[in-house]
N, C-alpha and C positions, 0 to 999 in steps of 0.2 A: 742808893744815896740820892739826896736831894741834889737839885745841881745848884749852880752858885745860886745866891739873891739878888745878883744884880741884874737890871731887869735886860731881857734880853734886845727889847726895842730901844735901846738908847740909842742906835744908832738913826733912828728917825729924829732926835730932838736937833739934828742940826738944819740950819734951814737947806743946806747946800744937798739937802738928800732925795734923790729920785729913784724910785723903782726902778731897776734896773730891766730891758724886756727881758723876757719871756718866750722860748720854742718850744709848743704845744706838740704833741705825739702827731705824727703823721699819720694817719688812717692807713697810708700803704706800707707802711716799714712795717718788719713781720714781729710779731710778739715774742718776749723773751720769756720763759719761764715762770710762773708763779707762784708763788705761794699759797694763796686762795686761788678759785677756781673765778674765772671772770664771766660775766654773763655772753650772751651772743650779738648784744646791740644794747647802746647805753641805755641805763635807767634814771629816770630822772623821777628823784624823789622828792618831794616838798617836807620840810617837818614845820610843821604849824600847831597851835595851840590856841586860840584865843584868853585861855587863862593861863596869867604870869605864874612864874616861881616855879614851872613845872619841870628845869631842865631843858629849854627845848634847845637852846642856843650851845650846851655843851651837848647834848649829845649829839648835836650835830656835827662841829667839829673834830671828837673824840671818835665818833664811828667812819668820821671819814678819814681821819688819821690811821685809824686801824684798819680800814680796806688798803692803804699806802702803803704801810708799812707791810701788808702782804704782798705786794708787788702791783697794783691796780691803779690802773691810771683813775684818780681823782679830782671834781672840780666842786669848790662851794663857791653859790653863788651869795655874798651877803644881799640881803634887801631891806635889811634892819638900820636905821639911819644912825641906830647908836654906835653902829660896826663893832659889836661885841665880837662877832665871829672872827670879824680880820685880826682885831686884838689877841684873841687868844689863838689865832691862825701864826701871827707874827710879823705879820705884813702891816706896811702903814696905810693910813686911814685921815690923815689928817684933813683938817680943809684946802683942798686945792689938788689935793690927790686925785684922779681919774678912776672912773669902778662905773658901778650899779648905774649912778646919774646917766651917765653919759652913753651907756647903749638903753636906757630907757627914751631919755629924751629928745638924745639927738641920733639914735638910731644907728651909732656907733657897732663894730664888730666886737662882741664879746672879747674874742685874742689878741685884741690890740690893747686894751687895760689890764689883764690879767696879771697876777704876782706870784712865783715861787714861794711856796710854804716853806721857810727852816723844818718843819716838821716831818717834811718826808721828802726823798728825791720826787715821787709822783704826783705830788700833792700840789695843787696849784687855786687860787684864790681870787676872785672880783669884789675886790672890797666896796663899801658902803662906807657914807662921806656924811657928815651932817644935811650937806647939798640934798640929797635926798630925801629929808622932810619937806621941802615941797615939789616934788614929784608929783603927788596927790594931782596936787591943785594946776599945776604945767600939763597933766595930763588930760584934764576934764575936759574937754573940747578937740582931743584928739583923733579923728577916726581910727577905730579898729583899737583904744587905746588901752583893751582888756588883754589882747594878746600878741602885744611889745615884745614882750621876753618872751614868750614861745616863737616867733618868728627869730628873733634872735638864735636862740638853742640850738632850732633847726638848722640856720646855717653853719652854725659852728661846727653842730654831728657829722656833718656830710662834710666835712675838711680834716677832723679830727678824728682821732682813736683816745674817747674818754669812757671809760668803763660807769662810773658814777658820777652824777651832778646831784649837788645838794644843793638847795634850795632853803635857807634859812628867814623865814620869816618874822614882820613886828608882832606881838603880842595882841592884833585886832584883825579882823575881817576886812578891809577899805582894800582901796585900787590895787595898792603892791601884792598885798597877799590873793587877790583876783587873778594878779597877773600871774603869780607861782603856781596855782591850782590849774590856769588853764593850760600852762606849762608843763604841768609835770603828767608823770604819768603813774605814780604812788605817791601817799599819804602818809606817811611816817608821822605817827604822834606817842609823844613823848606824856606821861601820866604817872605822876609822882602819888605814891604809898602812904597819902595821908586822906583829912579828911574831905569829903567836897572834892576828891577824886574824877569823878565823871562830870563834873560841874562843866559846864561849854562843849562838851563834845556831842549832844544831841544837837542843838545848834550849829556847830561847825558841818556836822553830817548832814542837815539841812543845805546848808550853804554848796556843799560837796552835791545832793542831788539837784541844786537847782543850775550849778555846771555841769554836769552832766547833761542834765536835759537839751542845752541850747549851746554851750562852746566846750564840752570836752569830754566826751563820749569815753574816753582812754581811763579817765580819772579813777582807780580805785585804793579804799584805804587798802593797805598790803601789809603797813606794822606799827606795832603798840609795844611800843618798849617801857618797861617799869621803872621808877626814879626814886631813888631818895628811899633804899628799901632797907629797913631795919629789922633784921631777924631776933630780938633781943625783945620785939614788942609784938603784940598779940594783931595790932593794929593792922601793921603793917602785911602780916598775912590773909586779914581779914579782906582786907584793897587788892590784893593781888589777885583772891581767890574769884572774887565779885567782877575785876574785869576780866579773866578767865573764861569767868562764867558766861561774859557778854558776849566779848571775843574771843575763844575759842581759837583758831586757828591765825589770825593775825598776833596773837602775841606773843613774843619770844622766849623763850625757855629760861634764857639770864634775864635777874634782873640786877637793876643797878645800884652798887650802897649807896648807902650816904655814907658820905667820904669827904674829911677836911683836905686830902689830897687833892682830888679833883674840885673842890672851893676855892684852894691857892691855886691852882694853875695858871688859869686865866690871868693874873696879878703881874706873873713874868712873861707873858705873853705865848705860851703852851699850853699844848694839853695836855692831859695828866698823862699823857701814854708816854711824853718824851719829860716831863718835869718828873716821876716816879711812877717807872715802867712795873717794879715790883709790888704796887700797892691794888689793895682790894678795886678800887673802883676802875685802875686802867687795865686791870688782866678781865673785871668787865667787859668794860669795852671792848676788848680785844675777840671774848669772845663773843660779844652782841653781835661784832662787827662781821666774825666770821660765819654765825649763824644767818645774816642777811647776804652774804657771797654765795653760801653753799644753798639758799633759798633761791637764787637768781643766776644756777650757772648754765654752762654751755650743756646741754646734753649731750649726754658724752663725755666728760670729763672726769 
């Protein structure tokens, strides 16, 4: 069943509403059982796209909900100033809300702005503010101002016990998304089953070794998740089969429908996995999700 329509952030339209904090996983308290299998030291993934419409922003959310909901401690960071991900995370975002801005610019601790997801107990959230469309421009004279949020991260992992950081970025190549690439340590790209499929991705991979070369040796793409895939058209198999073909081994077994479920989600402020857990595109995700847990776990488990 769908849940109510009413949406679930109302409770930000009041002005008197503040984030309430937040007590991030200790790194020394011991772990509690799993449901997925957790990796050995956090992964920090970037999902980037240079070209719109691809899914990048749900499936970032949606995969990270379904690492949660198997028990895994979870962190997205928004870096998208539209803060789509906070929105459909559940967390507010409004102007004047603390996130992204504030450990970019003022060098701020990540766990001091962070917000619990209603989405999952382990799920937790650094929203993005309008404020951070000019980042950019605050940043350009900053020493060392490509790798803000990897200095950040780093402090945060060595205090924390967070199994996944997602990194959700704008729809362009410029400083923010520089700074998540040099950040992260995989490439999650999201590549919707239509046409012009591979459109920006030799470009991005460009941009991917020219990090490499000079701030981030770590960096590689690790997954190609499929979007928007319609088994009912010939198309759609035709896209799948061709980046298969490319990638090979980064791509993941599921891919993901198009689904009007996971279209409304976002609208109440969820993701398809807790707005209609029984639907094609969140038992997706669920398994996309678990396919990238059992891709990154502990040896041994």
């Amino acid at each position: 069943m769908t849940q109510s329509t009413a949406p679930r952030r109302v409770a930000y339209d009041t002005d008197e509403f503040m984030p309430a904090p937040v007590e991030l996983p200790d790194d020394t308290v011991p772990r509690e059982t799993t449901e997925l299998p957790a990796p050995d030291s956090t992964r920090v993934i970037v999902i980037a796209n240079q070209k719109g419409g691809v899914g990048k922003t749900t499936t970032a959310v949606n995969l990270a909900a379904g690492l949660a909901a198997g028990g895994l401690t979870v962190l997205v960071i928004d870096l998208d100033p539209q803060g789509n991900a906070s929105t459909a995370l559940g967390v507010d975002h409004e102007s004047g809300v603390t996130g992204t801005y504030e450990v970019l610019i003022d060098g701020e601790p990540i766990e001091r702005h962070v917000q619990s997801s209603p989405e999952a107990e382990s799920l937790w959230v650094l929203p993005a503010t309008i404020d951070l469309a000019g980042a950019e421009i605050a940043l350009v004279d900053v020493p060392g101002r490509e790798s803000k949020l990897k200095r950040a991260i780093e402090r945060l992992i060595a205090r924390h016990r967070i199994d996944y950081l997602f990194i959700d970025c704008p729809p362009s190549l410029g400083l923010l998304t520089l700074n998540a690439l040099v950040a992260a340590q995989e490439l999650l790209v999201p590549i919707q089953c239509e046409y012009y499929a591979l459109e920006g991705i030799s470009q991005l991979l460009r941009t991917i070794d020219l990090v490499k070369g000079s701030m981030n040796d770590r960096l590689r793409l690790s997954t190609i998740v499929l979007t928007m895939f319609d088994a009912r058209t010939r198309l759609s198999a035709q896209v799948a089969n061709e980046v298969r073909t490319h990638f090979p081994t980064e791509t993941l077994a599921t891919a993901i429908p198009r689904s009007v479920r996971v279209s409304e989600a976002p609208s109440y402020g969820q993701t398809v996995i807790t707005y209609h857990r029984a639907s094609a595109g969140a038992q997706a995700y669920l398994t996309a999700a678990g396919e990238i847990a059992r891709r990154g776990a502990t040896k041994g488990q």
